[in-house]
N, C-alpha and C positions, 0 to 999 in steps of 0.2 A: 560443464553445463553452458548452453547459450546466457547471453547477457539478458534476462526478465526486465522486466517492468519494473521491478525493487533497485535492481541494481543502475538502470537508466537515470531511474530519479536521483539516487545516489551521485551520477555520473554529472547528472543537470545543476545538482545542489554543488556540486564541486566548482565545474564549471563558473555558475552567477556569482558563486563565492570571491573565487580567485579572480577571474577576468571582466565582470559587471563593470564597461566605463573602461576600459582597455583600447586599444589601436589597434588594429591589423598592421602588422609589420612589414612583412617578408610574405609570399605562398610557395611554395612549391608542391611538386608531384612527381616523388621518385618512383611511385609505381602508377599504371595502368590507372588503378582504382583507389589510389590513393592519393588525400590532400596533407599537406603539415602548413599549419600557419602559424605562423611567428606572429606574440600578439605580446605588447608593453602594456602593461600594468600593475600600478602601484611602486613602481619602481623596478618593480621585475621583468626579466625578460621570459616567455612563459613558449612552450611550442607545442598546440592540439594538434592532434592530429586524428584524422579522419579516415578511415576506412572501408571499402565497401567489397572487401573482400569474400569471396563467396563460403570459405569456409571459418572464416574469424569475424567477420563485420563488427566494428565498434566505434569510440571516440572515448578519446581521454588524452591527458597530457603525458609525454615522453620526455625521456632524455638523450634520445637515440637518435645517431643523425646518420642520414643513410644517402650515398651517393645520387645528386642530381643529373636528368640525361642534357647533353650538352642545349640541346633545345628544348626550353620547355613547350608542352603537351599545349593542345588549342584548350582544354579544357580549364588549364589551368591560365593560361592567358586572358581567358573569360574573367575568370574569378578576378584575378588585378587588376583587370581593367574595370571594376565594379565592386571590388570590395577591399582595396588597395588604398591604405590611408584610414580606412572607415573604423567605428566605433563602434562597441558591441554591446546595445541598448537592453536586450531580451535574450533568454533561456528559459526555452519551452518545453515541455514535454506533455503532449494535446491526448485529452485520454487513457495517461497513462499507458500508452502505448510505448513500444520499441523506437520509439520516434522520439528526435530533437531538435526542433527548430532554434537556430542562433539571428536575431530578428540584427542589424547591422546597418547603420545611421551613413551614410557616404558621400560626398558630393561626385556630379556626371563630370563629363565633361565642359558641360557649360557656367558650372559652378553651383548647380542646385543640388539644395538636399533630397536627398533619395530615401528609402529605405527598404533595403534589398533582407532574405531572410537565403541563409545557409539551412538547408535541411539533411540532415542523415536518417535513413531508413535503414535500421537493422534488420532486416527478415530473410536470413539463412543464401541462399541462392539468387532471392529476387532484391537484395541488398540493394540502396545507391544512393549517391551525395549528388542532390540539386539544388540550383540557385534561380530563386523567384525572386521576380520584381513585388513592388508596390500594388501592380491589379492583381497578381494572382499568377500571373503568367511567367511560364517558365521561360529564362534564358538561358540554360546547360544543364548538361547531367553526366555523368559520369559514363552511363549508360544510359545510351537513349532504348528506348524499348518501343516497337510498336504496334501494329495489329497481327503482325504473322508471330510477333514475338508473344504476346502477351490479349490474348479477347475481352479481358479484365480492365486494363487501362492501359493509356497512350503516356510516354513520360518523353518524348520528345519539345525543342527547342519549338515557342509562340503557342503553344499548347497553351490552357490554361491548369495550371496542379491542384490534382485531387488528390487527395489520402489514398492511403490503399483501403480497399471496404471494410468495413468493419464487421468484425463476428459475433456482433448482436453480444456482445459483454460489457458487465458495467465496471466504471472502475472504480479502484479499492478506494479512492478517497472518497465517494458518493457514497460512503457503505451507510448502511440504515439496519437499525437492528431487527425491524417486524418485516422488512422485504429479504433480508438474509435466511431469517427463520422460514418465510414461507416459500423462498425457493428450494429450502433444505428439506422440506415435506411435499415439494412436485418433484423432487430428484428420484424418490423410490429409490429403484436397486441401484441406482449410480453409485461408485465407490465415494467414499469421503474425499479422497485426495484429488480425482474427476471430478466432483463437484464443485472444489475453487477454481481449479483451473478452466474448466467450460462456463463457470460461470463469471468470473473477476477476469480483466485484462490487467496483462502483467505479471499473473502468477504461474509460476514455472511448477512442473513438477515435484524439484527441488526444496523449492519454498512451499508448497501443499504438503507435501509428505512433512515439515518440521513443525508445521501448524496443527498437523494432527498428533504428533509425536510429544510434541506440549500440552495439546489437551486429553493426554493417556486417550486416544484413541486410534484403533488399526486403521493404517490409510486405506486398505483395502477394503474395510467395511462396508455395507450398503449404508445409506443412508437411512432407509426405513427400518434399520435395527437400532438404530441410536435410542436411548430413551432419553427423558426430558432435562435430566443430568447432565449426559453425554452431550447433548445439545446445546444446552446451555454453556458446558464447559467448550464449545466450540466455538461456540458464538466468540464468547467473552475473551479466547487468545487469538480468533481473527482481530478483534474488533483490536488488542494490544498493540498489533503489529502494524495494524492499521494509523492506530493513533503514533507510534514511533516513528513509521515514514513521514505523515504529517509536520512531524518536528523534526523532521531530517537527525535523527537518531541512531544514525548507521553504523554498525563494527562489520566491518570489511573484515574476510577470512579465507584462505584457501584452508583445502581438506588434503591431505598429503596418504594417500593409501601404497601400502607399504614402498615409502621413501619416496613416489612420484605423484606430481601434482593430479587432483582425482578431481574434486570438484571446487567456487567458489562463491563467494555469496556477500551480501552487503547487509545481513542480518545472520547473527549466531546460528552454526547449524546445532543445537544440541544433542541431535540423533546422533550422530555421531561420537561422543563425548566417551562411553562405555565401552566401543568397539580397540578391541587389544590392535587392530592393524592401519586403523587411524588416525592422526595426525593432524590438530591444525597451527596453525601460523596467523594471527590476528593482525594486522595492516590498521595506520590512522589515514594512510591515504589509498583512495579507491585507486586513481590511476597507477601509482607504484604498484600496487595488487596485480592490476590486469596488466602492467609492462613486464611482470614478472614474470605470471601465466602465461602469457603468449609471447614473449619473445622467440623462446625456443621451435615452438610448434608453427608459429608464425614463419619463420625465418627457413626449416627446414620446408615446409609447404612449398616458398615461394622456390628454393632450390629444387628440388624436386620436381614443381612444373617448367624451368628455364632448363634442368636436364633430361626432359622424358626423351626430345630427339635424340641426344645423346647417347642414353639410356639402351634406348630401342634398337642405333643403330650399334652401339656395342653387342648389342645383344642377338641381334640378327650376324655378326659378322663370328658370333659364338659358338651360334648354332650351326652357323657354316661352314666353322673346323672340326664341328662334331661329325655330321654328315661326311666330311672329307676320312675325318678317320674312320667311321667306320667304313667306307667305301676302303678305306686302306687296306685295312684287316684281312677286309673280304676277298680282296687281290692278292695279300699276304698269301691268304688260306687254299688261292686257287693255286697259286705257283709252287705251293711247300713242297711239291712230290718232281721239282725240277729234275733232282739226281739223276729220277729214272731215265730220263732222255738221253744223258750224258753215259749211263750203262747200256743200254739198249744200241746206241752209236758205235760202240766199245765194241759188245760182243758181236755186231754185225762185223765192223772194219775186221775182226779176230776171226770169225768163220765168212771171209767174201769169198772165199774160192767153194763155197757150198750154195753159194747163191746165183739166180737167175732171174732173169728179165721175166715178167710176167706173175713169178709166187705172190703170193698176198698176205701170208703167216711162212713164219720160220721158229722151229723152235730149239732158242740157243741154249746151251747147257751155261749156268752162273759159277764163273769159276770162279770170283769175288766171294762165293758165300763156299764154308767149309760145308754143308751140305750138299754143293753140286745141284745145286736144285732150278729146273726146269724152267724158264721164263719164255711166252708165247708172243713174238712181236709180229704185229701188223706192217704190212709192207702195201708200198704203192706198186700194183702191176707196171702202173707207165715208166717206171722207173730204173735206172740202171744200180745194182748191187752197190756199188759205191754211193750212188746219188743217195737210196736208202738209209745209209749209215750218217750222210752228208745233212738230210733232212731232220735225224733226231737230233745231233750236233748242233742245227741251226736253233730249233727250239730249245735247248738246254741254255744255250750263249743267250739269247731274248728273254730267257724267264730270270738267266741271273742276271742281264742288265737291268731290266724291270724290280727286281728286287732292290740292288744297287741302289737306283734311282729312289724307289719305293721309303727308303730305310733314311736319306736324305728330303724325302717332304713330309716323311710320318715327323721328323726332328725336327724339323721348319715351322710343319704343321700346330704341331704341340706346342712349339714355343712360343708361338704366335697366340695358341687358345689359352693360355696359362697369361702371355701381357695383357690380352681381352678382359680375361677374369679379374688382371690386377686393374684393371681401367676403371672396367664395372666397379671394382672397391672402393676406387677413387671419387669414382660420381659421388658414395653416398657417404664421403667425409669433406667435401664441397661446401662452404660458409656463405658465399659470396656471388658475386660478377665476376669476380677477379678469379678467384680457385675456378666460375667455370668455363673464362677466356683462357688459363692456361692449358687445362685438358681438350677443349677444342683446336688450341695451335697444335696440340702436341697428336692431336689424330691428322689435321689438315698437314704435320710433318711427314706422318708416315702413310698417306697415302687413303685413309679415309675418307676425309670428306675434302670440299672443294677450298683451297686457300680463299681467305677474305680480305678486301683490302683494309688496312691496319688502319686503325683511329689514330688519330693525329696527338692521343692521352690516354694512349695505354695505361692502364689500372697495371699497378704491379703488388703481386700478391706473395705472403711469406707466410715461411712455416709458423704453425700455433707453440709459443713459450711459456712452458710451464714453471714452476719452481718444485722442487720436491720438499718436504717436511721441513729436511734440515737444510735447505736454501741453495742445494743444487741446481744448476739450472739444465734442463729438461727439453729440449724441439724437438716438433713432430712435422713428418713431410703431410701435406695434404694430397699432395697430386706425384707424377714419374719424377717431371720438372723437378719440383721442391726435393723431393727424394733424393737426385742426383747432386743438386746443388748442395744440401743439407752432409750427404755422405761423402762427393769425391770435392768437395773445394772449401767447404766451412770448417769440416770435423780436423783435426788433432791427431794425430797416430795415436795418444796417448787418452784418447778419447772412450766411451765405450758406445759399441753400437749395439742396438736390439732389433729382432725383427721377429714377425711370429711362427712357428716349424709349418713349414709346408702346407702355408695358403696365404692368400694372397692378402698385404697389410702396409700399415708408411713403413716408414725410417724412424726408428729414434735414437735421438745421441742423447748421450748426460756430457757434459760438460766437464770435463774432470781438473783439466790445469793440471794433468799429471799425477792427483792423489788418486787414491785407490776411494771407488765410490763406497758408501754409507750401504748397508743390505736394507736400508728404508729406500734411500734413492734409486737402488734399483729396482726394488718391488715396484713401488712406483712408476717408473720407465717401463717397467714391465707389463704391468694392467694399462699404462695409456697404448706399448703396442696390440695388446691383445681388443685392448675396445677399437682403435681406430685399426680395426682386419675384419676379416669375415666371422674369424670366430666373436665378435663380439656381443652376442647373446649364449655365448656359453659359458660352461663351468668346466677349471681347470683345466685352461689354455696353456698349450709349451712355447715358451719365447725364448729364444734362443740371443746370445750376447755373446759378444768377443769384444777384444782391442779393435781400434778401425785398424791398423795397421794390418789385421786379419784380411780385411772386406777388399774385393776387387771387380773391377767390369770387366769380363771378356771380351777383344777385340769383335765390334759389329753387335754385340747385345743393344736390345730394345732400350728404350729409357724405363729407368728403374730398375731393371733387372741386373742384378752382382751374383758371385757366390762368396762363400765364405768359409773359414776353419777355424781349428784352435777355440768351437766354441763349449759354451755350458749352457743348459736346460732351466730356467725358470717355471713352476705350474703356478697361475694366476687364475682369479675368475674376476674380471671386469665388472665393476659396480659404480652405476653413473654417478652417484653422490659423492664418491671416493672421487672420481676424477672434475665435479663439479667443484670441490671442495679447492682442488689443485690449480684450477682455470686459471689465466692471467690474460692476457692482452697476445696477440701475435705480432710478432715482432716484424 
């Protein structure tokens, strides 16, 4: 569920809680649209962090520290140079809205006190972190927006900042119990759960449907079917809920539907509570909650958009070798009947002395066939009786060198569309910067895209280290690179290797030191190759494992690509909790 208005307030009361009378430390901006500031307080050292991500947008504190770009960004420049040193006086959230103002005490340059306000606006797409002065006036934003962008409002620098407009809702803390009733009796056919939401800012669908779910009634109900009971019992668990965020009374919860995070909330979902494929997990801190919830979803997002070029051009260079082979096929299928030229040549050269300049059909008797049986060939008049026999000859020798040829780029070909396929895999077990600067060197190696010149700090990226149950240790290649490294120069002869049967997936070694693995640690090994492959949404994967001493690269094979023997068949079905359970750190 997006972050509501319950959970904002939650997020604001955390916020004033911990950092009210805090320092601005540190800023940085390791993404586009994202801010972290380092703020001391109370003795602590604390990092917000801010986001105006279009598909996540939020704010809470983290513990996650994510590579800075060697220059910081003008926007964040901004922010230091105005909010660098400063104190953090206010935490606002103005009509209970998606909105939170951090109001931030600073002196200028000249040594006066200022008072600048960090604003975050959460709303989906139109998300963004701006920094207003003292009049009103904007000095940055994250995104500036303007009139081609937006006919609503201007959110550019000397601007003066508006809110975004409001949708005529009141919010939940102004609740009144005769104006609640009497919008509940101008609602008519609007459903129960429509009704908070169009009416109350802040309230999610999420949180309407539990407010009806407590007051035993269908969220889907019209309102003009309530009777006075109904009513009342509505009233009276808005008005609860109401009163609880008042006193910042919050249990933070994720809902885990079967085994994956489903929905979250900073008030009890109890609709949920009955349901056999639900799950939740109760949190005393909101931002641990949401670092939890979105790390994942967060993280793959932002790889996913830094590999779509990638992505695309693997995948145009995919369908390229498709095209090629079926173009192959099709050539294949036109030359299959070459023989006949190579006979036709035959029984001409074997009957020339029956031949003449000018005939145009001959028809030779098939002494090749125990039938004797009658074959009709076309001849060129211009032609001399030998030239004839010369010319089937000619085409017979061009359709087998063509085949030749043929049977050599069909092999090239495929090998080529099968490293693509393995590439594509790689894209989407990608963590980083680092996993997707190596799959870019390694296309810019072989001829894909254009060499870049090399940063002067190359990121260097390693494979993910697992531990298995019984404390085997476990690595998994991410990319060709890591694959090769992982397989021809880290592993052991006495190693064991896995890989998935015939599609495309990493490398995994178990680590043996020569004992004979544990049949947990190989399970194990087994379900992490089968999830990081293409099979990894299925059931009963084959993974195949040998000794490394099995594994070899044929001389000129792509990166990553080995064959192997001497191996056995593992059936696994990959289950993310099973391999969450195992996670460790990459080494």
């Amino acid at each position: 569920m997006p972050l509501d208005g319950i959970v904002i307030s939650n997020i604001a009361h955390d916020i004033r809680r911990a950092a009210l009378g805090g320092r601005i430390d540190k800023i940085y901006q390791p993404e586009k649209d994202e801010i972290v500031a380092n703020i001391r307080s109370l003795g602590s050292n604390l990092k917000l962090m801010l986001t105006a991500n279009s598909s996540h947008p939020r704010i809470h504190f983290t513990n996650t520290s994510k590579p800075n770009p060697l220059t910081a960004p003008l926007f964040c420049m901004v922010l230091r140079k105005h909010l660098g040193g400063g104190k953090i006086v206010s935490v606002e959230q103005p009509d209970f809205e998606r909105i939170i103002e951090i109001g931030i005490s600073a002196q200028n340059e000249m040594g006066d006190d200022t008072h600048k306000r960090l604003i975050i606006e959460i709303m989906g797409k139109h998300s963004n972190i701006i920094l207003v002065d003292e009049r009103g006036i904007i000095l940055d934003s994250a995104r500036h927006i303007n009139r081609e962008t937006s006919s609503v409002r201007e959110v550019l620098p000397g601007l003066p900042y508006v809110r975004p407009p409001s949708q005529g809702k009141t919010s939940p803390l102004l609740f009144d119990e005769t104006d609640f009733l009497g919008r509940l009796s101008r609602a008519k056919a609007q459903a129960a759960s429509d009704f908070l939401v169009k009416s109350y800012s802040g309230i999610s669908p999420v949180a309407a449907n539990e407010v009806c779910h407590r007051a035993g009634i269908d969220p889907n109900a019209a309102c003009h079917s309530l009777d006075e009971a109904m009513s009342h019992s509505f009233l009276d668990t808005f008005a609860q809920l109401v009163a609880a965020i008042d006193s910042n009374a919050y249990t933070p919860e994720i809902v885990f539907k079967s085994g994956k995070p489903g929905d979250f909330s900073s008030i009890r979902l109890t609709m949920f509570d009955d349901l056999d494929s639900y799950e939740k997990t109760p949190y005393d801190d909101i931002s641990a909650m949401l670092e939890y919830f979105y790390t994942e979803k967060d993280a793959r997002l932002r790889v996913d958009q830094k590999t779509a070029d990638l992505r695309k051009l693997v995948t145009n260079n995919i369908e390229r070798c498709s095209k090629k082979h079926d173009t192959h096929i099709r050539t294949m299928r036109e030359i299959s009947g070459r023989e006949k030229y190579k006979l036709m040549g035959e029984l001409l050269t074997a009957n020339i002395y029956q031949l003449e300049k000018g005939m145009t059909t001959f028809a030779a008797q098939n002494y090749y066939d125990e039938s004797l049986t009658i074959i009709e060939i076309e001849l060129d008049p211009n032609l001399e009786p030998a030239e004839n026999a010369q010319k089937h000859f000619k085409r017979y020798n061009k359709e087998k060198r063509t085949h030749a040829a043929l049977q050599e780029q069909m092999t090239a070909n495929d090998q080529e569309r099968e490293y693509l396929q393995a590439l594509l895999q790689t894209l989407s077990t990608c963590r980083d910067e680092a996993d997707i600067e190596q799959v870019r060197e390694e296309l810019s190696e072989n001829g894909y895209v254009k060499k870049r010149r090399k940063s002067a700090k190359p990121v260097r990226a390693r494979p993910l280290h697992y531990l298995s149950s019984d404390g085997m240790d476990i690595f998994v290649g991410k990319n060709n690179k890591q694959n090769d490294e992982l397989t021809l120069r880290t592993a052991d002869n006495r190693d064991i290797w896995l890989h998935v049967k015939d599609m495309p997936g990493s490398h995994v070694l178990i680590k043996t030191g020569g004992a004979a693995p544990s049949d947990t640690a190989l399970t194990e090994a087994a379900t992490l190759a089968a999830y990081y492959s293409k099979g990894k949404s299925s059931s009963n994967v084959p993974v195949d494992y040998t000794l490394r001493k099995h594994v070899r690269k044929p001389s000129g094979a792509k990166p990553g690509m080995v064959i192997y023997e001497n191996f056995k068949t593992l059936f696994v079905t990959p289950e993310e909790e099973a391999i969450k359970a195992l996670r460790t750190t990459s080494i």
